[in-house]
C-alpha positions as CSV (number, residue, x, y, z in Angstrom):
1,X,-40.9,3.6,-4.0
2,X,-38.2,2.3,-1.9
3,X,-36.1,5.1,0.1
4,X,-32.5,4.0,1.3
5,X,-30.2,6.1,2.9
6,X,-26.5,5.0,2.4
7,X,-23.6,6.7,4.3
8,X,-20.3,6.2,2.4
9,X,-16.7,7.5,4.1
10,X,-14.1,9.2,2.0
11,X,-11.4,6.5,1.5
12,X,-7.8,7.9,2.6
13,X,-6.3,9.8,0.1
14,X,-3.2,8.9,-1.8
15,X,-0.9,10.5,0.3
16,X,-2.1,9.8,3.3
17,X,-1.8,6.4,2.5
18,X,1.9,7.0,1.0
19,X,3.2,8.6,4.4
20,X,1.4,5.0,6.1
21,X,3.5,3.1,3.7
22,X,6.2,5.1,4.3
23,X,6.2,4.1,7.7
24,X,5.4,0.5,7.5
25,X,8.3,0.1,5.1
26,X,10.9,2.0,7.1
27,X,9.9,-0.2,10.1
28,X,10.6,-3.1,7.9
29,X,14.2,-4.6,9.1
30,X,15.4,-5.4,5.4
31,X,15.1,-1.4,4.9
32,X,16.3,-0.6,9.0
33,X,19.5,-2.9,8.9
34,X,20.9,-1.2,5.9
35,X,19.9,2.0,6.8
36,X,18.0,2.6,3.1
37,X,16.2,6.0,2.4
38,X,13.4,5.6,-0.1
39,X,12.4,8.0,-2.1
40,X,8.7,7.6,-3.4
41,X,9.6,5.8,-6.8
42,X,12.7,4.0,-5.7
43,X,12.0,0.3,-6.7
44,X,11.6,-1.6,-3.9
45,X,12.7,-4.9,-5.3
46,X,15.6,-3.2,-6.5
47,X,17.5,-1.6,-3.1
48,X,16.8,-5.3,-1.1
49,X,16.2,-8.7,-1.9
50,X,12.3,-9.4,-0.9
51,X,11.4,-12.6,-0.2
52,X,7.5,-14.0,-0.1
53,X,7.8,-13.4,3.2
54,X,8.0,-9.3,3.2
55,X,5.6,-9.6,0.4
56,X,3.0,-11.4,2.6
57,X,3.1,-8.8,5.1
58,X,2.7,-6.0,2.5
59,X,-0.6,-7.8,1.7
60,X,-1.5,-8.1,5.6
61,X,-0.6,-4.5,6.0
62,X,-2.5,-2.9,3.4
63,X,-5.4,-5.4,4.2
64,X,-5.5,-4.6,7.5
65,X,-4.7,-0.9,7.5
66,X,-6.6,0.4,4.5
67,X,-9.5,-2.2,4.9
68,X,-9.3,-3.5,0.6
69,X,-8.4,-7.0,-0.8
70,X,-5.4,-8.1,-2.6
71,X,-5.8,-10.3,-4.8
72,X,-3.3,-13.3,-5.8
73,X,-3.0,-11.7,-9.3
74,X,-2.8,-8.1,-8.0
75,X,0.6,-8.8,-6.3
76,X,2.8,-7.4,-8.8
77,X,5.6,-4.8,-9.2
78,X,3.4,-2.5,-10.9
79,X,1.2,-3.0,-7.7
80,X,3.3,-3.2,-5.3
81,X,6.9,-2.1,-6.2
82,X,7.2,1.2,-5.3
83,X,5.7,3.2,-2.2
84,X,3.9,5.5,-4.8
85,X,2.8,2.4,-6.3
86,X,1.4,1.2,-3.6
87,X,-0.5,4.2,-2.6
88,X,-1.8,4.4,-5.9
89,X,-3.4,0.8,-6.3
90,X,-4.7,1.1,-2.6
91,X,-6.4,4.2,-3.8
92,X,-7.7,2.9,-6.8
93,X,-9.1,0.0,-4.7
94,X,-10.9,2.3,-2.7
95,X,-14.4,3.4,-3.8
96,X,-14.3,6.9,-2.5
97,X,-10.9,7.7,-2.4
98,X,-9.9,11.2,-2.0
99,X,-7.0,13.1,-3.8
């Protein structure tokens, strides 16, 4: 019989990773230069034009910051639309996310 021992870490929970979001976004300069206060299910899409770009560096930041893939066919609105929406599919992408 085969023994393995396997640590796993708690992913971040979902609003942790909605106050890193938070912060991300309001560093963003489409949200700085018109001085925009989000509230956690304001549209994003809606209170600025986005282009590819900003959409790109959503992906990089959630890559890089919360370790978990995006996938060309994840990058939605329902995905990525909303800073609760966000933190939601990052948590859902982690496999030990906490509350």
């Amino acid at each position: 019989m085969l023994s393995q021992q396997f640590e796993f870490a708690a992913g971040v929970s979902e609003s942790g990773i909605l106050s890193r979001v938070r912060n991300f976004v309001g560093e963003s300069t489409v949200y700085k230069e018109r001085g925009f206060v989000l509230a956690e299910d304001d549209r994003l899409f809606e209170k600025a034009a986005l282009d590819s770009k900003y959409i790109r560096a959503m992906v990089n930041f959630i890559e890089d910051e919360f370790g978990v893939h995006v996938s060309s066919c994840e990058i939605t609105e329902d995905n990525l639309g909303s800073l609760r929406a966000v933190a939601r599919f990052v948590a859902s992408k982690q496999p030990f996310a906490v509350g």
